[in-house]
C-alpha positions as CSV (number, residue, x, y, z in Angstrom):
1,X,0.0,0.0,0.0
2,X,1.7,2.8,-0.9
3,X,1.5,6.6,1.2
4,X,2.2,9.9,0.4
5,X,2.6,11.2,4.0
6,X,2.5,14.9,4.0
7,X,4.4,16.6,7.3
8,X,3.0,20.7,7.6
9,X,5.7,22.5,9.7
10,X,9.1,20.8,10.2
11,X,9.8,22.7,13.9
12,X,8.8,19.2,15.1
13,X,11.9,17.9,16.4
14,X,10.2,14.7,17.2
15,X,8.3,14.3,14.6
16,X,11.3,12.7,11.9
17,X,12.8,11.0,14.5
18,X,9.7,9.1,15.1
19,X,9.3,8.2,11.3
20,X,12.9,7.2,11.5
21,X,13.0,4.9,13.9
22,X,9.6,3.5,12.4
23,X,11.4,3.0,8.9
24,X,14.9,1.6,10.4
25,X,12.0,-1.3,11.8
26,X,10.3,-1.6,8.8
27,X,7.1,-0.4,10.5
28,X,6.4,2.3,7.5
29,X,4.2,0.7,4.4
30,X,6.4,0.0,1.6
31,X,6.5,2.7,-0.9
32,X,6.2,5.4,1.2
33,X,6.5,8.7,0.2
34,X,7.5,11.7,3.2
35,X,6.7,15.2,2.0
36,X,7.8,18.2,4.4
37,X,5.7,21.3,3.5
38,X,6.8,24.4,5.5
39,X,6.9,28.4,4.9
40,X,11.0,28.5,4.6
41,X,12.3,28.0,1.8
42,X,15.1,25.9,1.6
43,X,16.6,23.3,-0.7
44,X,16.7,19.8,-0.2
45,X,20.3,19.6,1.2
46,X,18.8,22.0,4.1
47,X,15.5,20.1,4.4
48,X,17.6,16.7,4.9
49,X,20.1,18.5,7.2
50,X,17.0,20.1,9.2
51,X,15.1,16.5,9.5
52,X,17.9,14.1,10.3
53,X,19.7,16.6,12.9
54,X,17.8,15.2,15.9
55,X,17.9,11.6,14.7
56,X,20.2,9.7,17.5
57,X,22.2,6.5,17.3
58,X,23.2,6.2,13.4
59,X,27.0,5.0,14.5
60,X,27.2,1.9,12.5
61,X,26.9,1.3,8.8
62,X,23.4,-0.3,8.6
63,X,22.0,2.7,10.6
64,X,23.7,4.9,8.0
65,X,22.1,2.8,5.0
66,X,19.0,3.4,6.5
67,X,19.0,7.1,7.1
68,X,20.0,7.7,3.6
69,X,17.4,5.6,2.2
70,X,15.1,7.4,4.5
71,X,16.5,11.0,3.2
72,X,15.3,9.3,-0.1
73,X,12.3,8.8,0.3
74,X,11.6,12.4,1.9
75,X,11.0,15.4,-0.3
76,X,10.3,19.1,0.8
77,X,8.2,21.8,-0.8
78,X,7.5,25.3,0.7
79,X,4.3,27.5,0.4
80,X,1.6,29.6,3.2
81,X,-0.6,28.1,5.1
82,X,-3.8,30.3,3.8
83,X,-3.7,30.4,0.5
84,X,-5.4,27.8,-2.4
85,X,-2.5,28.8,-4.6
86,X,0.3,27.2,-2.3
87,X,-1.4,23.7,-1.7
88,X,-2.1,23.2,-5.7
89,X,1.6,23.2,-5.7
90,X,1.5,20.9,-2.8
91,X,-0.7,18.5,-4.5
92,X,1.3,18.8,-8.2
93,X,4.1,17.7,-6.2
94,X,2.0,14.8,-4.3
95,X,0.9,13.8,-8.0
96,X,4.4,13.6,-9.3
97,X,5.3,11.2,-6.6
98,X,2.2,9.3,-6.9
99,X,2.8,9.0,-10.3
100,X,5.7,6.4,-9.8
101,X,3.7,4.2,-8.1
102,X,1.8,0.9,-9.2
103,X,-2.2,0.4,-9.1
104,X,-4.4,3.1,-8.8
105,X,-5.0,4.0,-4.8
106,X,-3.5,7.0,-4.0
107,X,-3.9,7.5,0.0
108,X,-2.9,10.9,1.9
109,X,-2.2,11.2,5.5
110,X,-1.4,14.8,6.5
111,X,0.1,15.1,9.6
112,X,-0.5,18.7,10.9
113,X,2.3,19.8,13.9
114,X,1.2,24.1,13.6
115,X,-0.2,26.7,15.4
116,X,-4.1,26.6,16.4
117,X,-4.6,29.7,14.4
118,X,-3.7,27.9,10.8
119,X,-5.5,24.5,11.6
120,X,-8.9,25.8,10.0
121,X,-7.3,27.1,6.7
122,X,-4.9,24.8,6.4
123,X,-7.5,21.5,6.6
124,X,-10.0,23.8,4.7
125,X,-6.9,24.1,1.6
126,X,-5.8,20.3,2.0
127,X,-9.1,19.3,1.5
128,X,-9.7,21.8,-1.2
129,X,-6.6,21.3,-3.2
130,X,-4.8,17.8,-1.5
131,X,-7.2,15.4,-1.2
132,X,-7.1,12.1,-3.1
133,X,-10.1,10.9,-4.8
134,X,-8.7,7.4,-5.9
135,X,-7.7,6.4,-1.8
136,X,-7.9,7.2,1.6
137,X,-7.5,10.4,3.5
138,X,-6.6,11.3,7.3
139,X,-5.7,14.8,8.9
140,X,-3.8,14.4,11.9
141,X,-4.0,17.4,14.0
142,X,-1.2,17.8,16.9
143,X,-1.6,20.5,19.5
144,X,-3.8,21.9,22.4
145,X,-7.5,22.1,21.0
146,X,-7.9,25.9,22.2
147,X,-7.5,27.6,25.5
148,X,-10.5,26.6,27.1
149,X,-13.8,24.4,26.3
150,X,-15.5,27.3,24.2
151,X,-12.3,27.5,22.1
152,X,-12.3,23.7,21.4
153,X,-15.5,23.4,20.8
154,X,-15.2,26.3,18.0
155,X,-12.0,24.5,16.5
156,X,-13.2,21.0,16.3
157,X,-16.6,22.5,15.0
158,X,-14.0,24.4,12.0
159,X,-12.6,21.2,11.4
160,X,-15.5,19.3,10.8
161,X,-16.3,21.4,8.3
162,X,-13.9,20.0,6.0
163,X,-13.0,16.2,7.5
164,X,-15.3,13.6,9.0
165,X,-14.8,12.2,11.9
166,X,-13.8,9.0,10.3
167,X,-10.7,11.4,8.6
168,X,-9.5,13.4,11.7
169,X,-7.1,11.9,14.4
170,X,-6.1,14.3,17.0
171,X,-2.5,14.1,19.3
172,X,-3.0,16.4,22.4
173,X,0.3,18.5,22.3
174,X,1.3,17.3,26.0
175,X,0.0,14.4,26.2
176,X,2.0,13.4,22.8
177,X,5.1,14.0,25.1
178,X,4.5,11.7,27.1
């Protein structure tokens, strides 16, 4: 089954680490595809550098193997958060990738590690612009859900706007520390 597995905002220094170590274990589907979508723009020597600089233990020669297949298998692209224009680019790119892959199911997991106040546009443009047609789709959303229960309730409210419940998974900031 292959993945395109779209990362919004690579601050997350725990975030690559974690697909690292799922990868070196052989825990990631086969065939997947990492995109890192951020504001900066960088190349993908910097977006490599950035990703695997909080990775730990790669000191022998099969750990080394495995980080630079990993770096393969991760792309980057940079646009906003709130505009329509940015995420068609985003999903040209998630096309190109897709296109190297057999069959026709195309399935999309956006993992969303950004502030509160660019969750509602961003799910509102992924859906809009990113979302596969031909597979399955998730929105993971990591961070506090507002500052209080009138706030979540407004944010979660937003989000179902655009994803079902069946779509959205949700990682409580703190809690994912733990």
């Amino acid at each position: 089954q292959f993945i395109s597995a779209a990362v919004l905002d690579l601050s997350k220094v725990q975030t690559y680490p974690a697909l690292f170590g799922l990868y070196r274990m052989g825990f990631l589907p086969k065939g997947v595809k990492i995109v890192g979508y951020a504001r900066t723009k960088m190349d993908s020597a910097e977006y490599h550098k950035r990703i695997t600089s909080y990775i730990k233990n790669v000191d022998d020669d099969e750990s080394k193997t495995k980080l630079e297949e990993f770096k393969e298998l991760s792309t980057y692209i940079s646009g906003g958060y709130e505009d329509g224009p940015s995420f068609e680019n985003l999903n040209k790119h998630l096309l190109e990738i897709e296109g190297t892959f057999q069959g026709n199911e195309r399935n999309r997991l956006f993992y969303l590690a950004l502030p509160p106040s660019v969750f509602i546009p961003v799910a509102k443009n992924l859906k809009e612009q990113c979302y596969s047609k031909a597979g399955v789709n998730r929105i993971i959303v990591e961070k506090p859900f507002g500052k209080d229960l009138e706030s979540c309730r407004e944010l979660l409210g937003s989000l179902k706007q655009h994803w079902s419940e069946d779509e959205t998974f949700r990682i409580d900031h703190y809690l994912g520390k733990e």
